[in-house]
C-alpha positions as CSV (number, residue, x, y, z in Angstrom):
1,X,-127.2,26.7,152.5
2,X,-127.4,23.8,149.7
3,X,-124.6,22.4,147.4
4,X,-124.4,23.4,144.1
5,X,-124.6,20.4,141.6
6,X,-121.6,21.2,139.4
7,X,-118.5,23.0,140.3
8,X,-117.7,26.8,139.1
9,X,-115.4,25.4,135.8
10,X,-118.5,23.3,134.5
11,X,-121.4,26.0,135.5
12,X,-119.4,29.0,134.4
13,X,-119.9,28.1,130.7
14,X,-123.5,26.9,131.0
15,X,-124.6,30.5,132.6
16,X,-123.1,32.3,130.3
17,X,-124.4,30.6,127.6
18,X,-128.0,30.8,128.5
19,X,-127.6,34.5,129.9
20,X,-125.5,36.2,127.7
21,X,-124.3,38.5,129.6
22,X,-122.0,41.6,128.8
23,X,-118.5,41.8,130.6
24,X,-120.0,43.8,133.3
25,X,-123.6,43.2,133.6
26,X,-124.4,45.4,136.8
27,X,-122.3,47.7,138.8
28,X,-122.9,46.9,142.6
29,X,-121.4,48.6,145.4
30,X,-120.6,46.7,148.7
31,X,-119.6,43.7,146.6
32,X,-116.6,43.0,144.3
33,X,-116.4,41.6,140.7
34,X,-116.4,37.8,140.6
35,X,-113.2,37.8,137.8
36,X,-111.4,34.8,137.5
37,X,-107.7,36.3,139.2
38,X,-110.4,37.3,142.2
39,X,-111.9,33.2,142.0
40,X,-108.3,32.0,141.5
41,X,-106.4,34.1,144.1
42,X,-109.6,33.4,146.8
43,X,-109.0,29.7,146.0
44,X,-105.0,30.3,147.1
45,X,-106.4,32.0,150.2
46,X,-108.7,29.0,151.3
47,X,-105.9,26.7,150.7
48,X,-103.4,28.1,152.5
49,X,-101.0,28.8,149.2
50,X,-101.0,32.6,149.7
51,X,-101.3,34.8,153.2
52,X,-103.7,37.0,153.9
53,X,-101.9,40.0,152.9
54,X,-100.9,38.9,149.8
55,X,-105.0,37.7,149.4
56,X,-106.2,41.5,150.5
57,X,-103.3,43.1,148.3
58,X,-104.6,41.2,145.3
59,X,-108.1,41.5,145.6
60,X,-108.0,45.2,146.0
61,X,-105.5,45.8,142.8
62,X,-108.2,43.1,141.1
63,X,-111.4,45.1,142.3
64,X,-108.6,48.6,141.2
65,X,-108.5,46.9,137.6
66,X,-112.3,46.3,137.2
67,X,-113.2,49.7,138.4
68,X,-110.8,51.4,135.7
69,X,-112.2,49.5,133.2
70,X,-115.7,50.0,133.5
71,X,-114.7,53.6,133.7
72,X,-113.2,53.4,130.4
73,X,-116.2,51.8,129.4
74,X,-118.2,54.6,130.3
75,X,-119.7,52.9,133.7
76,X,-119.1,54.5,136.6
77,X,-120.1,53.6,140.6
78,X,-123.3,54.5,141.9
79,X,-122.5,55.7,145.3
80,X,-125.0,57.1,147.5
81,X,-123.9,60.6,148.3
82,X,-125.7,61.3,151.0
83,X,-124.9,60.9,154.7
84,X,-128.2,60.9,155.9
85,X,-131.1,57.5,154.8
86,X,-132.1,59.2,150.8
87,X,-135.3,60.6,150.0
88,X,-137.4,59.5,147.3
89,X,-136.8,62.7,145.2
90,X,-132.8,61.5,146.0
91,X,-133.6,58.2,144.5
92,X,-135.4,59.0,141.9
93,X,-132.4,61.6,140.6
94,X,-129.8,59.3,140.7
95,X,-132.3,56.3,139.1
96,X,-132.8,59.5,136.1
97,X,-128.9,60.2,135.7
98,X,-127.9,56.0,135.8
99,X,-130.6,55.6,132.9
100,X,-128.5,57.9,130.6
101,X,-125.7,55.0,130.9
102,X,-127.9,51.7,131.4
103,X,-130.0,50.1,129.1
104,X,-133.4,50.0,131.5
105,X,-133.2,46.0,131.5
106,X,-130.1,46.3,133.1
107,X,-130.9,48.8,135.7
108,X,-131.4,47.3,138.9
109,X,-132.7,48.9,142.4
110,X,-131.3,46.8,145.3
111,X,-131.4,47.9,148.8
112,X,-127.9,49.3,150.0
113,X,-126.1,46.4,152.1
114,X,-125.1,49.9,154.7
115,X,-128.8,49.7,155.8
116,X,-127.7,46.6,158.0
117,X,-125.7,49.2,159.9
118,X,-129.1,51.4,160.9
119,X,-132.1,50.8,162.9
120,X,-135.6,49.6,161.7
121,X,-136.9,53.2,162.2
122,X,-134.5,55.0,159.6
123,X,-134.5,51.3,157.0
124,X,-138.2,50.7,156.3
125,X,-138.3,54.2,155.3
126,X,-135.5,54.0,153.3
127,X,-136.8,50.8,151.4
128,X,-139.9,52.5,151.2
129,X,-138.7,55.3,149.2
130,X,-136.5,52.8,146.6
131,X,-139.8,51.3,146.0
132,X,-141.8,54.4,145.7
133,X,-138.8,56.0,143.4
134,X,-138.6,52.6,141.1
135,X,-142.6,52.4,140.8
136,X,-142.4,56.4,139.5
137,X,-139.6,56.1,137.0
138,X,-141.1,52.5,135.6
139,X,-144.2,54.5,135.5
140,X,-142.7,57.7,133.6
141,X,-141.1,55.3,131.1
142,X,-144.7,53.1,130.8
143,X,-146.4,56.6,130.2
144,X,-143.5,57.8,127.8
145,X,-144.2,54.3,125.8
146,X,-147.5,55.2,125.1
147,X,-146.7,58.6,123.6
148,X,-145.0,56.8,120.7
């Protein structure tokens, strides 16, 4: 993997600048918000300043705080409910219900980081049906457009 040219401090302002981002521009689920106390206290970590229980203890009342806020701001997570790989009907329902919260510019479909833990044979069917369930609803809301 490259360097970056500039550290964090000097991009930071530059990014958010040119993208304008709200506070929480995407929910994402296997990842945790990049705040600054997570930055700052993952900085301690690498340094040695803090131990690893004080890190994960941190980090999870950090990713706690985040969470109840985009609650209160009327996000919520996007878990998969299912146990088994979803359907494209699946996909498609949840895509319908986050599209009552999120501006469709915001809404993105990006491959759950759990398919890692499953085999080829239950994954490319899996992706298959994201795509298949993204191409429908952008195709609904295409159709819908022309109606007006």
């Amino acid at each position: 993997m490259g360097q970056l040219n500039r550290p964090y401090v000097q991009r930071a302002p530059l990014q958010a600048a040119h993208l304008q981002l709200p506070t929480y521009p995407t929910t994402t689920i296997g990842s945790f918000p990049q705040t600054a106390e997570i930055r700052r206290t993952r900085s301690d970590f690498k340094a040695g300043d803090i131990g690893y229980s004080v890190y994960e203890g941190a980090i999870r009342a950090e990713i706690a705080r985040c969470v109840r806020e985009q609650k209160a701001l009327g996000l919520d997570d996007w878990l998969w409910p299912f146990a088994n790989m979803p359907t494209q009907a699946n996909m498609v329902h949840l895509l319908q219900q986050a599209a009552r919260h999120i501006p469709a510019q915001r809404l993105w479909v990006n491959p759950d980081c759990g398919l890692k833990t499953r085999q080829w044979s239950e994954v490319i069917p899996a992706l298959q049906a994201m795509v298949l369930a993204a191409a429908s609803l952008r195709q609904a809301k295409n159709q819908a457009s022309n109606l007006i």
